[in-house]
SEKOLDO-112625 format. One record per residue: x, y, z of N, C-alpha, C, O, CB in turn; residue in one letter. Coordinates in steps of 0.02 Angstrom, whole numbers, padded with zeros to 5 digits, always signed. Glycine has a CB too. Example, Ala and Ser with C-alpha at 12.3 -4.5 7.8 and 13.67 -1.06 7.14 Angstrom:
residues 2
+00660-00284+00390+00615-00225+00390+00660-00165+00390+00712-00166+00423+00565-00224+00452a;+00642-00112+00354+00684-00053+00357+00645+00002+00394+00670+00057+00402+00704-00030+00286s;
END
This chain:
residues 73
-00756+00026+00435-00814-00001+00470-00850+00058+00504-00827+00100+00542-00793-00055+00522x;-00925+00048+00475-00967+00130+00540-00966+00102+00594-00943+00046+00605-01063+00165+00534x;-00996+00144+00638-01024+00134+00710-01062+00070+00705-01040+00014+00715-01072+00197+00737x;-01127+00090+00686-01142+00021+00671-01156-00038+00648-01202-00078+00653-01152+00016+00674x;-01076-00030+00606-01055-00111+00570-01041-00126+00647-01069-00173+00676-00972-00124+00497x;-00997-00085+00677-00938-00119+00735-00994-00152+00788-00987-00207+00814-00876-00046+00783x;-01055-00101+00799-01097-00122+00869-01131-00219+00834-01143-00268+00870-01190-00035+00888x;-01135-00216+00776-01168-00268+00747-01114-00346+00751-01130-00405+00755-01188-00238+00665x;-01044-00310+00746-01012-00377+00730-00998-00385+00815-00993-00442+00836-00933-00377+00667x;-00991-00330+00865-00992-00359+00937-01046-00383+00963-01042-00411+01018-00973-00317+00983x;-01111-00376+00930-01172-00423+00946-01159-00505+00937-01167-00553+00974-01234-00401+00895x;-01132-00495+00860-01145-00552+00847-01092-00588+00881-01106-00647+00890-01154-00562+00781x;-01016-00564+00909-00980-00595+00939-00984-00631+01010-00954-00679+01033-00945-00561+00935x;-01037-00587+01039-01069-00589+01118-01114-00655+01108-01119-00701+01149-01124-00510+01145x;-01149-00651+01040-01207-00694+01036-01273-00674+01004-01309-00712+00971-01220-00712+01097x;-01287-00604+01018-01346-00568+00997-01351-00502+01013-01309-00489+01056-01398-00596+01020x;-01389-00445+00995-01406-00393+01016-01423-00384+01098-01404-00348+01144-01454-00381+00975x;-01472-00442+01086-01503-00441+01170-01433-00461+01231-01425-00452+01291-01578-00521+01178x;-01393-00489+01178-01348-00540+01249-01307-00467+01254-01289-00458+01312-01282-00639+01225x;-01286-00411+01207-01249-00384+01204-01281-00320+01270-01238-00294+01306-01233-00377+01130x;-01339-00304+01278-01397-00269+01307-01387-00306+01382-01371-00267+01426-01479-00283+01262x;-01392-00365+01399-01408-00405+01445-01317-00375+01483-01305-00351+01538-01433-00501+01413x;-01275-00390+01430-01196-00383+01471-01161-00300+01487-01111-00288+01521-01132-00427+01413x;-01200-00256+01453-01189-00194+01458-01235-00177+01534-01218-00161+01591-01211-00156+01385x;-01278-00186+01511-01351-00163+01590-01384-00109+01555-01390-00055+01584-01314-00118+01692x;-01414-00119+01475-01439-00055+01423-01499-00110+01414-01500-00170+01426-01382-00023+01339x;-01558-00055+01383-01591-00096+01355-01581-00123+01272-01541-00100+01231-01648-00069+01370x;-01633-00183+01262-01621-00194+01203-01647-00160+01131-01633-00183+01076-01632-00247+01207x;-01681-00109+01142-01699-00064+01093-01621-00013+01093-01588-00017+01041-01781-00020+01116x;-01598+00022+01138-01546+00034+01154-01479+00026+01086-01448+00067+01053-01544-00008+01214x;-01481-00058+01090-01423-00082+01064-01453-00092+00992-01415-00098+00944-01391-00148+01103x;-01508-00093+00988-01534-00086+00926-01526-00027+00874-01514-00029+00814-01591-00092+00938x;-01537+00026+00917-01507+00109+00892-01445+00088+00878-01424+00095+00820-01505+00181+00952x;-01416+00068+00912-01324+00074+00894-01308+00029+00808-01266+00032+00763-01263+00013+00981x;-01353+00000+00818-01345-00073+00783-01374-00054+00702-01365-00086+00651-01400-00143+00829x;-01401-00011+00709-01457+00035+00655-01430+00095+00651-01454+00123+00601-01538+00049+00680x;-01395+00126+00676-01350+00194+00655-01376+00244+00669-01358+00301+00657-01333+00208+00588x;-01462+00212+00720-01507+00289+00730-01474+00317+00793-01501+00370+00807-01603+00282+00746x;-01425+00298+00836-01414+00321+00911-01341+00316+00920-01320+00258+00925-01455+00275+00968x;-01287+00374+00925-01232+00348+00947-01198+00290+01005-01232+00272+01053-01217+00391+00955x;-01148+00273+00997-01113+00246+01045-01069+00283+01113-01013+00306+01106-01074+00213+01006x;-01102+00285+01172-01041+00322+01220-00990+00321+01223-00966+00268+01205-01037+00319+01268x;-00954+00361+01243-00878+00328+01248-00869+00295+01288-00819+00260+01278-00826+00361+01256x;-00903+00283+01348-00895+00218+01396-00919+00157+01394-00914+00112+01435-00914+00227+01446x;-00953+00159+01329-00991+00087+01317-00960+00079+01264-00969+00025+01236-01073+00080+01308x;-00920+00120+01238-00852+00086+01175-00802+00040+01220-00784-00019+01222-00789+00163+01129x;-00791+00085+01247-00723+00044+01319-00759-00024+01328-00736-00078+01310-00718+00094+01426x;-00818-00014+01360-00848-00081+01357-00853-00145+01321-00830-00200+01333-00890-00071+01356x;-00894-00118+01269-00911-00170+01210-00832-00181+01179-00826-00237+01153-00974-00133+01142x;-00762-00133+01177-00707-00159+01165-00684-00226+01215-00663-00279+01192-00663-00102+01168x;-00695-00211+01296-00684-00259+01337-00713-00313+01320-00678-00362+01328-00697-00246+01394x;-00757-00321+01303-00820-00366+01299-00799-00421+01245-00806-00482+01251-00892-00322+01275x;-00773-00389+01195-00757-00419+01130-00678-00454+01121-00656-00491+01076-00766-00359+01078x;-00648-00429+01182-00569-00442+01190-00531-00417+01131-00479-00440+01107-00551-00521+01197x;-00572-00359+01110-00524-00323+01060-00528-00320+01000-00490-00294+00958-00470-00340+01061x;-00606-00366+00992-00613-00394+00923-00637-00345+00885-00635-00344+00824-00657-00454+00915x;-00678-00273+00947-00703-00221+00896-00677-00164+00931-00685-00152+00991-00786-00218+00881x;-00658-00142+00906-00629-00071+00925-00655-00030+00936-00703-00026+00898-00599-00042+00893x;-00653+00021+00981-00675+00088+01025-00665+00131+00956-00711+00168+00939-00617+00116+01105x;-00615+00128+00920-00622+00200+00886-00659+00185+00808-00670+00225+00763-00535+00240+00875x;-00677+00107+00811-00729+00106+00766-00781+00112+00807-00824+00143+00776-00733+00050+00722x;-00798+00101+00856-00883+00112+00884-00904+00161+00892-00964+00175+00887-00904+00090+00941x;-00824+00228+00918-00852+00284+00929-00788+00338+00883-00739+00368+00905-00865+00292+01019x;-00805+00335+00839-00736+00387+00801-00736+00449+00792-00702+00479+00750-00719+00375+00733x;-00786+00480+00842-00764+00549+00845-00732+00590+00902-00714+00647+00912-00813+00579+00832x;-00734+00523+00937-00701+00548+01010-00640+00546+01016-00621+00492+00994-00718+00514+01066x;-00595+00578+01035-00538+00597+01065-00484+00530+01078-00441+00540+01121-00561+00634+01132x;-00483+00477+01051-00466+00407+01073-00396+00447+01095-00411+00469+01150-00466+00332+01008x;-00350+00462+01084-00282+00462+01068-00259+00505+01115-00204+00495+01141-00265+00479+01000x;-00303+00567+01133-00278+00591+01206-00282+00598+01273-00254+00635+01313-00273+00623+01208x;-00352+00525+01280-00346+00511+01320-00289+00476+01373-00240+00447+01348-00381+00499+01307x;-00296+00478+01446-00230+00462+01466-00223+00404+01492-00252+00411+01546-00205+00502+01506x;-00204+00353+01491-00229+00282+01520-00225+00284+01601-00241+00235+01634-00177+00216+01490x;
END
């Protein structure tokens, strides 16, 4: 899954792009980049949109070039 298959299926899990925009505090062009592959994902809005989703989309699909693994909990 790319970046943004993952940002697309946590839209649609939230409800929409916009609802996904509305629950982050981003705008909705924003989540649109993510959603379109023109704008990465942060690593703190992976953590997020993972919270968001209860796990349904994964941080190291939203953001897979980051360091997932050494970070320290």
């Amino acid at each position: 899954m790319t970046p943004a298959q993952a940002a697309r299926e946590a839209a649609r899990i939230v409800g929409s792009q916009t609802d996904l925009a509305k629950r982050l505090t981003v705008s909705a062009p924003t989540v649109s980049q993510w959603c379109s592959g023109d704008r990465p994902i942060p690593p703190p809005r992976a953590l997020q949109i993972e919270a968001l989703t209860k796990g349904q989309v994964k941080r190291g699909d939203l953001c897979p070039s980051f360091p997932w693994s050494e970070m320290v909990a």
